[in-house]
N, C-alpha and C positions, 0 to 999 in steps of 0.2 A: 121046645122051641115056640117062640110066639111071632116074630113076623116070619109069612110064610116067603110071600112075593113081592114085589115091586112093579109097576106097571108106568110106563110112559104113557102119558094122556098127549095124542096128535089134536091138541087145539086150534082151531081155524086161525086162531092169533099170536101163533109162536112166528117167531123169523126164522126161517134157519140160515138167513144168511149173519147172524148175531150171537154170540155168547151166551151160553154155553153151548147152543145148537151144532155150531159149526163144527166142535169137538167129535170127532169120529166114531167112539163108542156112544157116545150119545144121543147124534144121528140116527143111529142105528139098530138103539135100543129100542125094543115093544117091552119085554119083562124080562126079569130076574127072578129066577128062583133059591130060595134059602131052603139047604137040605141038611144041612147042620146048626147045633147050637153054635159053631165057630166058624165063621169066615172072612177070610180073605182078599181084601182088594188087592191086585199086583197090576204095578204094570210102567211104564217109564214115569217121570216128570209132567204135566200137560195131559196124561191120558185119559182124565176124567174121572179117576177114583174117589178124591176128596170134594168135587162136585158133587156126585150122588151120596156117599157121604152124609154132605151138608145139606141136600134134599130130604133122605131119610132125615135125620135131625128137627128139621123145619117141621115135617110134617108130623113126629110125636111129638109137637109143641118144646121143643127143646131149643135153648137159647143157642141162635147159630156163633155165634162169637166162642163156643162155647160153657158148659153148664146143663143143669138140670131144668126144666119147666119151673123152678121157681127161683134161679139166676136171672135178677132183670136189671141188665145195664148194656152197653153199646159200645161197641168198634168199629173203628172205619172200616168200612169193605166186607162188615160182614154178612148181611143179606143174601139169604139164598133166590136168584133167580129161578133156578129150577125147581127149587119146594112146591111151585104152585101149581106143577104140569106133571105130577105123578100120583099114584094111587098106591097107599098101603094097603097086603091085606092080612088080616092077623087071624090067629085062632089059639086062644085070645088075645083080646088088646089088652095091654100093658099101659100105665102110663109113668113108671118106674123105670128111673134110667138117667144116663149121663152123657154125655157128648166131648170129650179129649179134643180139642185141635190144638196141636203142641204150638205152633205160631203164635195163637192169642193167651196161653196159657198164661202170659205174665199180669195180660188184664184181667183175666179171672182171678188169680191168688191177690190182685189188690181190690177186685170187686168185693173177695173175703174178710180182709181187712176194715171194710168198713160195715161188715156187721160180724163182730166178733162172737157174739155169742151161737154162732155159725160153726165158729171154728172146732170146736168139739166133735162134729161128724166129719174134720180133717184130722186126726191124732191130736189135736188140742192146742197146736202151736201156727202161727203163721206162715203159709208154703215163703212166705219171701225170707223168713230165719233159716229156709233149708235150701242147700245147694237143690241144682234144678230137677238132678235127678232123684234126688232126699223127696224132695217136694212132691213129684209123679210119683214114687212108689206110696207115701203118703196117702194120696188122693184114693192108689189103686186099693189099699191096703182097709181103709178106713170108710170112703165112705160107698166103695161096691159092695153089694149082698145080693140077695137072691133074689127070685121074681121081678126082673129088670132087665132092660136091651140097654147094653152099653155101645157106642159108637165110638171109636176111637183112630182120630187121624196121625200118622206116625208118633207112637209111643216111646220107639225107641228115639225120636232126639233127642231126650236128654238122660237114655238110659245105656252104661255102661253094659258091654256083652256078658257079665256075672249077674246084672238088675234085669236085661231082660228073657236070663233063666230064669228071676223070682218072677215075671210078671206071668210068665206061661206057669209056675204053679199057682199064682192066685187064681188063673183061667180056669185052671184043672179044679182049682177048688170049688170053684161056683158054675162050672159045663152043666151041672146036671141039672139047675136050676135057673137058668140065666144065657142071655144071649150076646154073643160075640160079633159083631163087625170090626171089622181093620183093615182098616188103610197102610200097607207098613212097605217098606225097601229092606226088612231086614230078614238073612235067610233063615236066622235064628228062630225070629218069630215065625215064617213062612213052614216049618219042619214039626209046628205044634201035631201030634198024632191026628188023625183021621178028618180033619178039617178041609173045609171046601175050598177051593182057591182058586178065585174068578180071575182069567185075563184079560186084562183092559187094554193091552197092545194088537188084537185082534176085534176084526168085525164079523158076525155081531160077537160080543162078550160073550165067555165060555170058559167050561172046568181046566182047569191043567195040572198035569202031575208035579209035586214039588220037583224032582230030577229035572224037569223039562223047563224049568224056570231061568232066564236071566239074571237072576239074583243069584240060585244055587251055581248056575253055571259058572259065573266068571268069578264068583268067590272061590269055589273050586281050583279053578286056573292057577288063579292068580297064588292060592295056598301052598300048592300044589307044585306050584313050577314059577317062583314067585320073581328069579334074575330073567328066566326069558320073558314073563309078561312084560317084564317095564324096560328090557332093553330093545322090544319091539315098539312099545309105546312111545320110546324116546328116540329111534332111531324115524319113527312114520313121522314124528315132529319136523324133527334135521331136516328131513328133505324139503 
């Protein structure tokens, strides 16, 4: 494992009445501790996962749009505010690594485009000739290896539930050497063995059991007992 912690810096010049402060887990965060090569962000829409996220990111010099420290091109919106009010700490530092944000993923594969001779450390072919989830497992497949923090913001968008079994064996392939953040909604990916899995629907942020999970739970439900979920879902509408 190489980053250990995460640490919110209370600077006399944050607002907290402004973005991303205002954000609850955020608020409220001092530190985060990483006790596995694998972990997990959980938590609703808004809760602040892909924020910090895109802070760790910022701060291994990694392009927030995302990309690697040596992706240099621009999206709108993609500036990490937060980058500038945390503290990594590593043992050791790393500066090997990637950053997924499946959102801008489409400006990335044309950022690749325009230096082809790039494309070799993506399977050799342009992510825009591959359907979108061809193109992510590509990415995962090709250019992760070993001694490197990967960051990766919902992976499964554009991975079918067969792609992201393959993406948790590439995990498994490189756990021993490499480090895991995820951002994900998927229970698939959330079920990875022995993995950390931080709640960001609670204050302050903290471990939780996969069983205990929102994700696990209502997928369950709904698998489970799948006419009366949606004939309550649609009967709570009617009224």
């Amino acid at each position: 494992m190489f980053l250990r912690s995460l640490e919110v810096l209370k600077k006399a010049d944050i607002d907290n009445n402004s973005y991303p402060f205002t954000i609850p887990a955020i608020k409220c965060l001092h530190t985060l501790e990483f006790e596995t090569n694998v972990t997990f962000f959980v938590g609703e829409n808004g809760s602040g996962k892909s924020t910090i996220l895109e802070a760790i990111a910022y701060q291994c010099g990694f392009n927030t749009a995302g990309g690697s420290k040596n992706n240099c091109y621009e999206v709108d919106a993609a500036h990490s505010v937060l980058g500038e009010h945390i503290r990594l700490s590593w043992m050791p530092k790393i500066t090997n690594g990637f950053f997924l944000r499946a959102e801008t993923f489409y400006h990335f594969a044309s950022h690749l485009d325009t230096i082809p001779e790039s494309l070799r450390f993506y399977g050799g072919r342009s992510l825009h000739k591959q359907s979108h989830g061809e193109a992510f497992l590509s990415l995962f497949k090709n250019r992760f290896g070993k001694k490197a923090i990967y960051l990766l913001d919902e992976p499964e968008a554009a991975l079918s539930p067969a792609r992201q079994l393959g993406l948790l064996r590439i995990i498994k392939d490189l756990e021993k050497e490499a480090q895991f953040i995820i951002a994900t909604h998927s229970p698939i990916l959330l079920g990875y063995p022995n993995a950390q899995l931080l709640n960001f629907d609670v204050q302050p942020v903290s471990e939780i059991r996969y069983e205990e999970t929102m994700h696990y739970i209502i997928t369950r439900q709904f698998l489970e007992n799948r006419k009366n979920v949606l004939r309550e879902l649609f009967e709570e509408h009617d009224e």
